[in-house]
C-alpha distance (Angstrom), angle and dihedral (degrees) to the residues before:
residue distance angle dihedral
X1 . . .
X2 3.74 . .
X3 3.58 126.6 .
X4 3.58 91.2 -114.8
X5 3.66 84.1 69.4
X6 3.59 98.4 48.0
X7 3.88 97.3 52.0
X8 4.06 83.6 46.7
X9 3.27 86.2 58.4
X10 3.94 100.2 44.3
X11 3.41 88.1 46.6
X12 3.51 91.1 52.2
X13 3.21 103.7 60.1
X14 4.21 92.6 39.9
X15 3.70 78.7 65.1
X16 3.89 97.3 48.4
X17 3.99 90.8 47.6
X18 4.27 97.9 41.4
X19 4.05 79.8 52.3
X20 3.87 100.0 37.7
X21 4.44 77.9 51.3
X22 3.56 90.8 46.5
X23 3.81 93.7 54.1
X24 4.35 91.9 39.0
X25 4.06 81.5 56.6
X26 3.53 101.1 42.7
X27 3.89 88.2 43.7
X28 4.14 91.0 48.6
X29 3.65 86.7 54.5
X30 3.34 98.2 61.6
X31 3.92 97.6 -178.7
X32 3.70 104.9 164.0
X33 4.19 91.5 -133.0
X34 4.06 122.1 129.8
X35 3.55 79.3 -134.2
X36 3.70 103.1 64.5
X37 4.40 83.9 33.8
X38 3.71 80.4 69.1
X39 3.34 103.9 51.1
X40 3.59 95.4 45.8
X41 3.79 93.1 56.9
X42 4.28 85.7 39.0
X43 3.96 82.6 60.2
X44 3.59 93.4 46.7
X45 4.04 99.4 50.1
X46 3.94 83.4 50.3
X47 3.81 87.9 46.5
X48 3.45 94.5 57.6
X49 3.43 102.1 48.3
X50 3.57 91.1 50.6
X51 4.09 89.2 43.8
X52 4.14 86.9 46.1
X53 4.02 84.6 56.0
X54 3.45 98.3 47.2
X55 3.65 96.6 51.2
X56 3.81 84.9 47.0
X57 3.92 93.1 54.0
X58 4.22 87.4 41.0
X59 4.07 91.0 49.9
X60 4.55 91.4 49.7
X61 3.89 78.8 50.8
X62 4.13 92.2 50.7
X63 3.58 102.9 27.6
X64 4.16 124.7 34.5
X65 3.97 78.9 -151.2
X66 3.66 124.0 23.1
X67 3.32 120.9 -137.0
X68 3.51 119.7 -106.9
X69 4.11 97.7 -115.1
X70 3.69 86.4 53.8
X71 3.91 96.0 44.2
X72 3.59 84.9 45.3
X73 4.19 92.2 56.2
X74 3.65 103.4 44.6
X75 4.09 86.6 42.6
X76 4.02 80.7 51.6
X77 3.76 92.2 54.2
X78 3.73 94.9 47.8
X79 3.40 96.3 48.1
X80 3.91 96.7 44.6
X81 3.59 89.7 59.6
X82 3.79 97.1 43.8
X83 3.41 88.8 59.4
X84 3.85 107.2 42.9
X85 3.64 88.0 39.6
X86 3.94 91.5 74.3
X87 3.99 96.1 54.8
X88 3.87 88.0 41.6
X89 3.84 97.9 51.1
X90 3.95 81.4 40.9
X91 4.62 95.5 48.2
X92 3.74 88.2 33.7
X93 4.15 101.1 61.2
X94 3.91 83.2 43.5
X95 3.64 93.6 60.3
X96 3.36 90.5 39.3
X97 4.37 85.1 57.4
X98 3.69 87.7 45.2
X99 3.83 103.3 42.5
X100 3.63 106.7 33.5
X101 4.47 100.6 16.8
X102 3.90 89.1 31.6
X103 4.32 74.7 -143.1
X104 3.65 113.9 111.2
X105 3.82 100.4 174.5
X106 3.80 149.3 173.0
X107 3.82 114.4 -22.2
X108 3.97 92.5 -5.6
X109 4.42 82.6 74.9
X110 3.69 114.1 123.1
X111 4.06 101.6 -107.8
X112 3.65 83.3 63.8
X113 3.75 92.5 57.1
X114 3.50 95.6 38.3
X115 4.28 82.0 56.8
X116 3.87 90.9 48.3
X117 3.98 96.2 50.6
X118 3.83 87.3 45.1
X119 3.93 96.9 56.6
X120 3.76 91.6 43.0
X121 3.85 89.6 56.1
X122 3.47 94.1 52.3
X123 3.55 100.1 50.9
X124 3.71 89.7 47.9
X125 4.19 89.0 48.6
X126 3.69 86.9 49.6
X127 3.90 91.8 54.4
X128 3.51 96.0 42.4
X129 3.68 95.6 53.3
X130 3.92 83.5 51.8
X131 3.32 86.1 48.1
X132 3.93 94.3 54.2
X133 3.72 102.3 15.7
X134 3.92 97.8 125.6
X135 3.99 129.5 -82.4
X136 3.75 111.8 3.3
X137 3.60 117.6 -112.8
X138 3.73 134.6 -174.9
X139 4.42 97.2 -101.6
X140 3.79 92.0 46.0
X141 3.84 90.1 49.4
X142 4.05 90.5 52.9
X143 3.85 85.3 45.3
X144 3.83 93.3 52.1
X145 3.71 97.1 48.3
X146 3.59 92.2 46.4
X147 4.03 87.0 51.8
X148 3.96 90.8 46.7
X149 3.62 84.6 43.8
X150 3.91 91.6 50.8
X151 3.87 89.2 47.8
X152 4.03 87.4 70.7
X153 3.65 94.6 35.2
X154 3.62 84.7 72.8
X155 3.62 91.2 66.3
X156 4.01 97.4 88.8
X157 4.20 90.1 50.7
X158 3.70 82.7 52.5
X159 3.46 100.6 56.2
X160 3.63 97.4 45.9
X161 3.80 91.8 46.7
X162 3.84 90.8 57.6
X163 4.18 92.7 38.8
X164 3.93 77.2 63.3
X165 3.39 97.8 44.5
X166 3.72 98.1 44.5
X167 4.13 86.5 52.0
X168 3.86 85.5 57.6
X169 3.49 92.5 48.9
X170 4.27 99.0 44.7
X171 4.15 85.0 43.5
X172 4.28 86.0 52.2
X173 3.92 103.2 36.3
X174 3.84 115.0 100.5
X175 3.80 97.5 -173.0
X176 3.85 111.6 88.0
X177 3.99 87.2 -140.9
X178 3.62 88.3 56.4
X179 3.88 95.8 45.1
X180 3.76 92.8 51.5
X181 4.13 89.0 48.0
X182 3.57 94.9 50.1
X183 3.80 91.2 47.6
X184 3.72 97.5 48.5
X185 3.82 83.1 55.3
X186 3.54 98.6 41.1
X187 3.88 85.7 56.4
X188 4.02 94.3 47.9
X189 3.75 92.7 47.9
X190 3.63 92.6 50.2
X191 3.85 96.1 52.3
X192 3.68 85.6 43.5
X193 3.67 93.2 55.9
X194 3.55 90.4 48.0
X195 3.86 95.4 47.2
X196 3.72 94.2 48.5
X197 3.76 95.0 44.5
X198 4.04 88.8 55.6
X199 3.68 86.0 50.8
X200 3.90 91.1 52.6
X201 3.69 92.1 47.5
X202 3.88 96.6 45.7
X203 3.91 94.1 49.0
X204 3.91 112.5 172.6
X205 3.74 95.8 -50.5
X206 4.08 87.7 93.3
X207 4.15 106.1 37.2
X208 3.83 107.4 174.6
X209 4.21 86.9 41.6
X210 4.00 86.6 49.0
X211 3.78 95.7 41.8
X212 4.15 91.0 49.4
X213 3.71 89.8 46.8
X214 3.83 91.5 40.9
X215 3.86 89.0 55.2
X216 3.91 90.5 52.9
X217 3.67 85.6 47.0
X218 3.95 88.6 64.1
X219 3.81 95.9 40.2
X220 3.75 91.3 46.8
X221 3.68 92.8 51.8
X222 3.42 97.9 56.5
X223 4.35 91.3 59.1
X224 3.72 94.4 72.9
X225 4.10 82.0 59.0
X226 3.66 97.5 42.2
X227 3.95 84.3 51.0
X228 3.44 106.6 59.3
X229 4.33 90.7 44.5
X230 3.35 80.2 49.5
X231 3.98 95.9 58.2
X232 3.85 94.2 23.5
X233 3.95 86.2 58.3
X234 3.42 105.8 30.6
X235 4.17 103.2 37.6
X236 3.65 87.0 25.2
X237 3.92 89.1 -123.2
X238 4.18 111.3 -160.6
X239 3.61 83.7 -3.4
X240 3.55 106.0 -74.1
X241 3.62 97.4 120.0
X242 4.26 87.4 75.8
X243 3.85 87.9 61.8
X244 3.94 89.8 91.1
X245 3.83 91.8 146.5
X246 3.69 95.1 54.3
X247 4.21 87.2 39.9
X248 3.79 84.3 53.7
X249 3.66 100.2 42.0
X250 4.46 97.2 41.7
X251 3.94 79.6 46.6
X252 3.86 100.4 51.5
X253 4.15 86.1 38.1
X254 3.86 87.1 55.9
X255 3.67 100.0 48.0
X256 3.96 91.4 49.7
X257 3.94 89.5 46.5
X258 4.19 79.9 49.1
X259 3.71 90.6 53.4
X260 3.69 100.5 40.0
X261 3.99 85.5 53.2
X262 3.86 95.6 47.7
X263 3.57 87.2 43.3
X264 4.19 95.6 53.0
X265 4.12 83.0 37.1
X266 3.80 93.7 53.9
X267 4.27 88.4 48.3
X268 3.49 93.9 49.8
X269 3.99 83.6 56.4
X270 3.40 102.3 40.8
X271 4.22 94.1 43.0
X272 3.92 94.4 103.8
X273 4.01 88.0 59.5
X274 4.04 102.8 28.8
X275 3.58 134.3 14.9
X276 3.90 113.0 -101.6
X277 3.74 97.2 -121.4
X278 3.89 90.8 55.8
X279 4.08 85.0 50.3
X280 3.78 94.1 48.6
X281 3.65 88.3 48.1
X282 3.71 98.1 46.2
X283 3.72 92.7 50.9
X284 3.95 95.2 49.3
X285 3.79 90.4 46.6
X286 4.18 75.6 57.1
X287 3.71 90.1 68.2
X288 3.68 95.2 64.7
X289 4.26 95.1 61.3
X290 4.32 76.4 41.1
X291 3.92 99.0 60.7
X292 3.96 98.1 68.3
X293 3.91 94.7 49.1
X294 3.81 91.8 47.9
X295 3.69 90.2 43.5
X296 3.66 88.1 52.1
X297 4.28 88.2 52.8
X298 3.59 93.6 34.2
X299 3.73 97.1 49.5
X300 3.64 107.4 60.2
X301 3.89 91.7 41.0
X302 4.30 88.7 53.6
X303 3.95 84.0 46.1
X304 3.96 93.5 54.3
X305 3.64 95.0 43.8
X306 4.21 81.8 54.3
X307 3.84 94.0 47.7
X308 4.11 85.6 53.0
X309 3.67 97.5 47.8
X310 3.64 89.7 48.9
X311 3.49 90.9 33.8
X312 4.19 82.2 61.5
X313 3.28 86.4 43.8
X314 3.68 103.2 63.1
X315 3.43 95.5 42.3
X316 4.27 90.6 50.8
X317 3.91 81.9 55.4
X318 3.65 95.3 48.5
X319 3.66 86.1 48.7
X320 3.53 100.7 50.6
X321 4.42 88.3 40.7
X322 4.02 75.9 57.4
X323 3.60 95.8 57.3
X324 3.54 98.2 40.4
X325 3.47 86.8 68.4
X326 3.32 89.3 73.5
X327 3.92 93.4 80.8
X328 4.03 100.6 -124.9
X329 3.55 113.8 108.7
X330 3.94 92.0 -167.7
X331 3.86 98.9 57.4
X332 4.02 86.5 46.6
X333 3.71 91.0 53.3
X334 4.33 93.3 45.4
X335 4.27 84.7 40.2
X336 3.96 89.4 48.4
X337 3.96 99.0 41.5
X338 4.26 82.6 45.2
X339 3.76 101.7 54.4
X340 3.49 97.5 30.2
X341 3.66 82.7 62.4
X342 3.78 97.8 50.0
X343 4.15 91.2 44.0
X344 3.44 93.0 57.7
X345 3.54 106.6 28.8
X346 4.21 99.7 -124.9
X347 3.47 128.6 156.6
X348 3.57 92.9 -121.3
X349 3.48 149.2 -11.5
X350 4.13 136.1 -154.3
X351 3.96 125.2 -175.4
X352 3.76 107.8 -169.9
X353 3.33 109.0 -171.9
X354 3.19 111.1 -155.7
X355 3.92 94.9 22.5
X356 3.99 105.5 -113.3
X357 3.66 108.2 -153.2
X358 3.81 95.7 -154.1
X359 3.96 91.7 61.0
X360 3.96 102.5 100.5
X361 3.66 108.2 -119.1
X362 3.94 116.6 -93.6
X363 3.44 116.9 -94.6
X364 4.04 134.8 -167.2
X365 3.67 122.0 -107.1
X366 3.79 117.3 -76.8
X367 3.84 81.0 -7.5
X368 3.89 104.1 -79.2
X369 3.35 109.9 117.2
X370 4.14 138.5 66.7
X371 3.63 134.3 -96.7
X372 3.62 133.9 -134.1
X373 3.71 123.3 -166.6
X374 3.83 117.7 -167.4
X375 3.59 119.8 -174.8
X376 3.57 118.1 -144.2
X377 3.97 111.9 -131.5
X378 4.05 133.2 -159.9
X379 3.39 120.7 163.6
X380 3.61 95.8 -6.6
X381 4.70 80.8 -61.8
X382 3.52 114.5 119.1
X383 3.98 106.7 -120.3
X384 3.53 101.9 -178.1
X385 3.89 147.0 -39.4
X386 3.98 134.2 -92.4
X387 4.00 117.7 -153.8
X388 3.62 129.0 -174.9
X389 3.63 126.1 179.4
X390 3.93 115.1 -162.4
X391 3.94 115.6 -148.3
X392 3.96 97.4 -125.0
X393 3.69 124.2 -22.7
X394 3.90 128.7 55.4
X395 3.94 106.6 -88.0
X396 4.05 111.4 -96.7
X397 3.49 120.6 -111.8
X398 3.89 86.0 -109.8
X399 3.85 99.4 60.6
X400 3.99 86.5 41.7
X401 3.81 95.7 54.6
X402 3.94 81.5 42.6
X403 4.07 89.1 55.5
X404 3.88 88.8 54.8
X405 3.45 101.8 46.2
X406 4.16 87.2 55.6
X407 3.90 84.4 43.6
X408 3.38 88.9 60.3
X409 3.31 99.9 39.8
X410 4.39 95.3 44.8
X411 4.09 91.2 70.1
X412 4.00 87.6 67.9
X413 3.57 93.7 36.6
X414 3.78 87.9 64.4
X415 3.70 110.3 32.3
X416 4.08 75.6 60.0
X417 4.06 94.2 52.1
X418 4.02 86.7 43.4
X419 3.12 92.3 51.0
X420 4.12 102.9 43.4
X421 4.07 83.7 40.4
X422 3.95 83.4 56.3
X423 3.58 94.6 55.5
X424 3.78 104.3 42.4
X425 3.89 84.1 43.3
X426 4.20 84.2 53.5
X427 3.92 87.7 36.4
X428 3.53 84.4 57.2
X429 3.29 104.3 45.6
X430 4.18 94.3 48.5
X431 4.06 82.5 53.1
X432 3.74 98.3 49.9
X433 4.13 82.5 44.1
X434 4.24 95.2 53.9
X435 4.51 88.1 42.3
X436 3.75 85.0 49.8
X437 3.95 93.3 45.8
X438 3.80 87.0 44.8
X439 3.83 92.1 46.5
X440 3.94 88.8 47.8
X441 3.60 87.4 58.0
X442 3.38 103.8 43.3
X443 3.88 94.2 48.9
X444 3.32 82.0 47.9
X445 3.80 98.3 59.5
X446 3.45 86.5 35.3
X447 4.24 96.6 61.1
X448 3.80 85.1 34.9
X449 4.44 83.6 63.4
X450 3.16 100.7 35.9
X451 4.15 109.2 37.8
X452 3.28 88.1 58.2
X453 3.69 99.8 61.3
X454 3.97 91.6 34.8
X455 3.68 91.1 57.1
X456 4.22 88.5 55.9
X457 3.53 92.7 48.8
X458 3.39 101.7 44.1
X459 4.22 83.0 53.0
X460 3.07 93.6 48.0
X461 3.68 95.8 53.7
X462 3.95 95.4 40.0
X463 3.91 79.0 55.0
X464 3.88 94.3 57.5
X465 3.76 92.0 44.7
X466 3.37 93.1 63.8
X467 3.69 95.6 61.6
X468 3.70 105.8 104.2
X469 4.00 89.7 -151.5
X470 4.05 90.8 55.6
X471 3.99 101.9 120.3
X472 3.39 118.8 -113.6
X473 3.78 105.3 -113.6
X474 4.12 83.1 44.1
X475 3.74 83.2 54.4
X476 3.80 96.7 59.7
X477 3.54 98.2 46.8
X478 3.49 98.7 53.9
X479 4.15 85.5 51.4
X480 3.78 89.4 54.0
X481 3.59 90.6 52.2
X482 4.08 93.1 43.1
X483 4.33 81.7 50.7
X484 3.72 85.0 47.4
X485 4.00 100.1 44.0
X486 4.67 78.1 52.5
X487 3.28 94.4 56.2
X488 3.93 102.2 49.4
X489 3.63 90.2 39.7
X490 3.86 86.0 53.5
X491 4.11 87.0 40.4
X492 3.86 83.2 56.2
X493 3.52 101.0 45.5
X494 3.89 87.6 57.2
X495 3.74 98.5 58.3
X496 3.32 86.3 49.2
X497 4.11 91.0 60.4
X498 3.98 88.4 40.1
X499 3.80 86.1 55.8
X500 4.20 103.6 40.1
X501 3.49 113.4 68.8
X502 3.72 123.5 -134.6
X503 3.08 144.0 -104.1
X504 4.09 121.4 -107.3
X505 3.89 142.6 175.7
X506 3.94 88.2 69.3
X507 3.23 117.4 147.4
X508 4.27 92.3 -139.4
X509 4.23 126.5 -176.6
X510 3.70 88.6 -129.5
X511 4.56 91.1 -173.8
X512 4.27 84.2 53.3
X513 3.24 94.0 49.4
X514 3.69 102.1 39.2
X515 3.46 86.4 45.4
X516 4.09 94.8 54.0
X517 4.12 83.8 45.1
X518 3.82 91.4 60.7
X519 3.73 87.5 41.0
X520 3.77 90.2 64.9
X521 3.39 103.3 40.3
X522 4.22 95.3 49.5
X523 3.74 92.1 87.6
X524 3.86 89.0 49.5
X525 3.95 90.7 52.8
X526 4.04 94.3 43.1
X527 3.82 82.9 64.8
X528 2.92 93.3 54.0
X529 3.68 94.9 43.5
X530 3.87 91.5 -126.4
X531 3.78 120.1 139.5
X532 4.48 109.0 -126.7
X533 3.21 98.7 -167.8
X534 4.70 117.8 -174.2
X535 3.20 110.2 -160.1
X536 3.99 98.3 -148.3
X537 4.22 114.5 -141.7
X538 3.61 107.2 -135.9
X539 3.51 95.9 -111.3
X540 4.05 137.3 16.4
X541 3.43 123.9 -64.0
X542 4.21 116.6 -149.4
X543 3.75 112.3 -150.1
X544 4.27 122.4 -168.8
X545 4.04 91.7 -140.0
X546 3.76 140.5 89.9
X547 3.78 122.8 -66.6
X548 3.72 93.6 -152.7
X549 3.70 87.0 46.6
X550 4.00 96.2 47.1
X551 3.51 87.9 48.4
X552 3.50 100.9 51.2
X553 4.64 91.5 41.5
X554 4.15 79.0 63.3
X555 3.86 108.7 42.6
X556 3.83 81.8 46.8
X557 3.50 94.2 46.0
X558 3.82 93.6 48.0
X559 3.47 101.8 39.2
X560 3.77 85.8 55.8
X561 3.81 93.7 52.4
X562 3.90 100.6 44.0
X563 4.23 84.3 47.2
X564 4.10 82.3 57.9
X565 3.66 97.5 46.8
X566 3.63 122.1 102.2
X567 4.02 120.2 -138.0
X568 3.89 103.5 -67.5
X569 3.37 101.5 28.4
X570 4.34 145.7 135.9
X571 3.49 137.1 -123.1
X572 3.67 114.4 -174.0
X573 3.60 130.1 -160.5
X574 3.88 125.8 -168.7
X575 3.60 139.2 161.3
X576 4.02 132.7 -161.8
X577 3.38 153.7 165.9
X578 3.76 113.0 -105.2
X579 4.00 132.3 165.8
X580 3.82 97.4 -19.0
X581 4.41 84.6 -50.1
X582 3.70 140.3 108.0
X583 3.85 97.3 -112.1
X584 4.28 110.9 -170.9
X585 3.84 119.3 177.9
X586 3.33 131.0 -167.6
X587 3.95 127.8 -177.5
X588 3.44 134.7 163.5
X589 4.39 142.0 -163.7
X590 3.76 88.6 -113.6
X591 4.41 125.7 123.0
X592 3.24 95.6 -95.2
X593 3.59 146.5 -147.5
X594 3.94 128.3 -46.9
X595 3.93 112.7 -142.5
X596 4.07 88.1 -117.8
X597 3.44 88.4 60.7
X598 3.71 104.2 40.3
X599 3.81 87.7 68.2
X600 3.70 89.1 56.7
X601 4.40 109.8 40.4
X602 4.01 85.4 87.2
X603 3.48 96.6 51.9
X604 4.36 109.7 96.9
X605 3.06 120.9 -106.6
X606 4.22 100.1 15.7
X607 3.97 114.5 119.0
X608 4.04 132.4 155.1
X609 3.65 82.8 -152.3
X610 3.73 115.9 113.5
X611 4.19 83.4 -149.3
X612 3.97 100.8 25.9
X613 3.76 118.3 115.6
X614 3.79 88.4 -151.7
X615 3.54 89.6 -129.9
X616 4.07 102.8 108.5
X617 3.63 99.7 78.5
X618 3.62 96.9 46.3
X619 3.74 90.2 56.1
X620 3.44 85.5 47.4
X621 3.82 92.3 58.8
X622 4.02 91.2 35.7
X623 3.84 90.5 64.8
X624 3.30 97.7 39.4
X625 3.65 97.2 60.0
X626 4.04 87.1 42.1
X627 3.26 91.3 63.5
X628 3.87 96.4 42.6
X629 3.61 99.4 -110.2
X630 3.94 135.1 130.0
X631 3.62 129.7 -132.6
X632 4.09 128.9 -168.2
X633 3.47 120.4 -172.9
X634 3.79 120.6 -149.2
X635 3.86 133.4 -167.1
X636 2.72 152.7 -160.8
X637 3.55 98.3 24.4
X638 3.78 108.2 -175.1
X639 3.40 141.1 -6.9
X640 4.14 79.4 4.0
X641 3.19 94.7 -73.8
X642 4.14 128.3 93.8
X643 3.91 133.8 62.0
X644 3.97 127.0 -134.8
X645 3.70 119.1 -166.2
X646 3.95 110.6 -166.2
X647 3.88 120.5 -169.7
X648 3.65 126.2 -175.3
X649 3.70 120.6 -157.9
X650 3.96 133.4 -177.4
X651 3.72 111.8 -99.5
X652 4.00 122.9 -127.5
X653 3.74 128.1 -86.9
X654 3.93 101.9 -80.1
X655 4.10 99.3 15.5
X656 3.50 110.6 136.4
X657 3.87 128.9 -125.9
């Protein structure tokens, strides 16, 4: 045999095992995605054309003439992955546009796919009814092996369909990983194109041209392979570069499957001059004087892949120490669970912090995966819990030992953000305390100058006004400016409330009060022919707040409702007891509030009023949180229209629930 033949069939097989790996990895994964479907049944097409080969190589080495079942089989396996391979290559780039581009385009649409799975079925239901159509005779024999034949035929349309596809792919990626990927493939297919198209064209009529060309055939095929473990491993491509378990495991598998082949290869050759059991025991008692020189190769390349990962590591806790000096615990929990998720490659991540035992445990998507919990420890107290779901495989030692090293490290990470969050919430709060105080004074000083000279001209005027001779048009200018001169005094006297804090530790009967509020306000709303209706609790309701400040969190809140109310209609007022609180609700008919504006009404000085000092609110919120309540505000309501305010205050020593 020549030793054409021989690197045929080395590269033969290379291809069946880089294939039969591709599959193992793709199976280990396990990431329920069409995508990754695909390429699993991509693998397998290629597989068996390369398997189909290989027996075909292995049966000219047993049998001068192979029978016709067997020639039959390994022409079978050829041809059934020349013809799914097409459709696959086809389905598998539009996933890829759907699931990673989010693009599917032009002829990669799903009609055309749906057309490209139909014709291969048909050709392979028309060969399998040849196959099994009844006795065999000598026509349907020809017609069969010019079907199987046909099957690898295909190959060259294959290869410059996916050279085309590949070049649509490379000219669309934006990630640089991606663009290198698709042209290395785009390359491979091309020369394979070419290769088997020279083959086609050369036929039998020139044997030692067709068998060089067929042997670069076989080692070209196996580069689009060696490709994607190459990015899948190496750039950890749709994840399967974190698998390192199940790389180490397929690899060490492989490499004894190798040996155990050389080792029943190098028998078979050596049978005339020793018995093959004596070879195959000779050559394993080899390993032995084999395992310290590959430990001494082996070893320092495990012990720099270590030093990286913990390398990463380190720097993924420095990172993370870095953002918990920003002082929110939150965003250092959603920044943790995100790039612990991209360092490792997982499916997902939670950091519950503290643990809440009424959160369902994570779980892997579509249930494939494995689970880590990782407790998070201070003082020998469990603070919180760290899950990570892996997409396929169980998680390697490695990333575990990874996990807890973060896990140990998180604790720190956010007593510090707690703890810097504290003081800029404290910092805050001291500034917000010193503009108030200087706001107090200067409204202050500012009613002290300016009541005074209000109050003399509004004498004055109310003076002039009651001179019976006063003309009339005189008259009504000096009431507009006596209307005016209310208005800023009542403008004034409203800073001065936003700017004086008030009074707590009261112990206040919120239903009376309320009650006398709506009371007040009812002529007001019959004006305006607008409906205030209290809804009166059956009994009293004892608040710990401010009455002054209570008081003035309703008028403002009503005022502002029946201001929003169209002609015809309701305010309403109620007031409950709700979780151990003082809970008082008021909602109204009126257009409501958009979402951009709801995050600005409690902000000072903002109105939509052409009139409004766009101070109410904000007082509104100011004694709220003085007297350690909450309020929500939520519009619209229905139809879109309708606002509800909802404030919850602490109940009195000795109110009920």
């Amino acid at each position: 045999m020549s030793l054409l033949f021989y690197a045929q069939l080395i590269g033969l097989t290379a291809g069946t095992l880089v294939y039969l790996f591709l599959i193992a990895l793709i199976l280990g994964h396990r990431r329920p995605r069409l995508l990754e479907r695909l390429l699993f049944f991509v693998m397998l097409s290629l597989f068996l054309i390369y398997a189909g080969a290989l027996l075909e190589m292995n049966a000219l080495i047993q049998y001068v003439s192979p029978p016709d079942a067997t020639r039959f089989f390994y022409d079978g396996l050829q041809a059934l992955g020349a013809f799914l391979l097409l459709p696959l290559i086809w389905h598998t780039h539009y996933a890829y546009g759907r699931q990673v581009r989010k693009s599917p385009t032009g002829v990669f649409s799903r009609p055309f796919v749906v057309m490209f799975y139909l014709v291969a079925l048909l050709e392979l239901g028309m060969g399998l009814s040849l196959l099994w159509g009844g006795a065999p005779d000598f026509r349907r024999l020809v017609t069969l092996q010019f079907f199987l034949q046909g099957g690898r035929g295909l190959l060259p349309v294959v290869a410059l369909l996916d050279a085309v596809f590949e070049l649509r792919d490379w000219r669309k990626a934006t990630d640089s990983v991606e663009r290198r990927m698709f042209q290395c493939l785009f390359v491979v297919s091309c020369l394979l194109a070419s290769l088997l198209t020279l083959l086609r064209i050369l036929g039998p009529a020139s044997a030692s041209r067709t068998e060089v060309i067929l042997t670069l055939v076989i080692l070209a095929g196996v580069l689009p392979g060696i490709v994607l473990a190459y990015f899948f491993l190496r750039h950890n491509l749709l994840e399967y570069g974190a698998q390192r378990n199940l790389v180490y495991a397929l690899s060490a598998t492989f490499l004894a499957s190798l040996y155990l082949a050389l080792v029943r290869r190098v028998g078979t050759w050596l049978e005339p001059v020793l018995p093959p059991e004596a070879t195959a025991s000779f050559l394993l008692f080899v390993l032995i004087f084999l395992f310290e020189p590959l430990e001494r190769v082996i070893g320092p390349i495990l012990h720099r892949r270590m030093r990286e990962r913990m390398s990463r590591v380190q720097r993924l806790s420095v990172e993370l120490q870095q953002e918990s000096r920003h002082g929110s615990v939150g965003q250092l929990v959603m920044e943790a669970e995100k790039r612990v998720r991209e360092e490792f490659g997982l499916a997902a991540v939670r950091l519950s912090v503290p643990r809440d035992t009424a959160l369902a445990a994570l779980e892997s998507p579509g249930g494939l995966g494995h689970v880590a919990q990782i407790r998070l420890m201070k003082d020998g107290q469990e603070v919180g819990l760290l899950e990570a779901a892996s997409t396929g495989s169980y998680l390697t030692g490695e990333t575990t030992a990874a996990l807890e090293f973060l896990a140990e490290q998180l604790p720190g990470m956010l007593d510090l953000a707690r703890l810097i969050e504290e003081k800029l919430r404290l910092e805050r709060e001291l500034a917000e305390r010193e503009r108030m105080a200087s706001l107090g004074q200067m409204a202050a000083n500012v009613s002290h100058n300016l009541r005074n000279p209000l109050s003399s001209m509004k004498t004055v005027l109310q003076v002039q006004l009651e001179n019976p001779e006063l003309p009339l048009d005189v008259r009504r200018d000096c009431s507009l400016v006596v209307n005016e001169i209310d208005r800023m005094s009542a403008k004034l006297t409203q800073l001065l409330r936003y700017a004086k804090p008030s009074t707590n530790g009261q112990r206040v009967a919120a239903v009376a009060l309320a009650n006398q509020t709506a009371v007040l306000f009812r002529h007001d709303a019959e004006q305006r022919n607008v409906r205030l209706e209290f809804e009166r609790p059956t009994s009293e309701i004892f608040a710990l707040a401010s009455e002054d400040g209570l008081s003035e969190v309703l008028s403002n809140l009503i005022v502002n409702a029946l201001e929003a109310q169209p002609e015809g209609g309701r305010v309403r007022v109620s007031l409950s007891r709700n979780d151990g609180r003082l809970e008082i609700v008021v909602d109204d008919d009126g257009p409501g509030i958009s979402k951009e504006l709801r995050a600005k009404i409690f902000q000072p000085y903002f109105t939509t009023k052409a009139t409004g000092t766009g101070l109410g609110l904000s007082i509104v919120a100011r004694r709220i949180d003085e007297m350690g309540g909450t309020m929500a505000c939520e519009s619209p309501l229905r139809n879109g229209m309708g606002t509800r305010f909802r404030l919850r205050l602490p109940l009195a020593e000795g109110e009920g629930a």
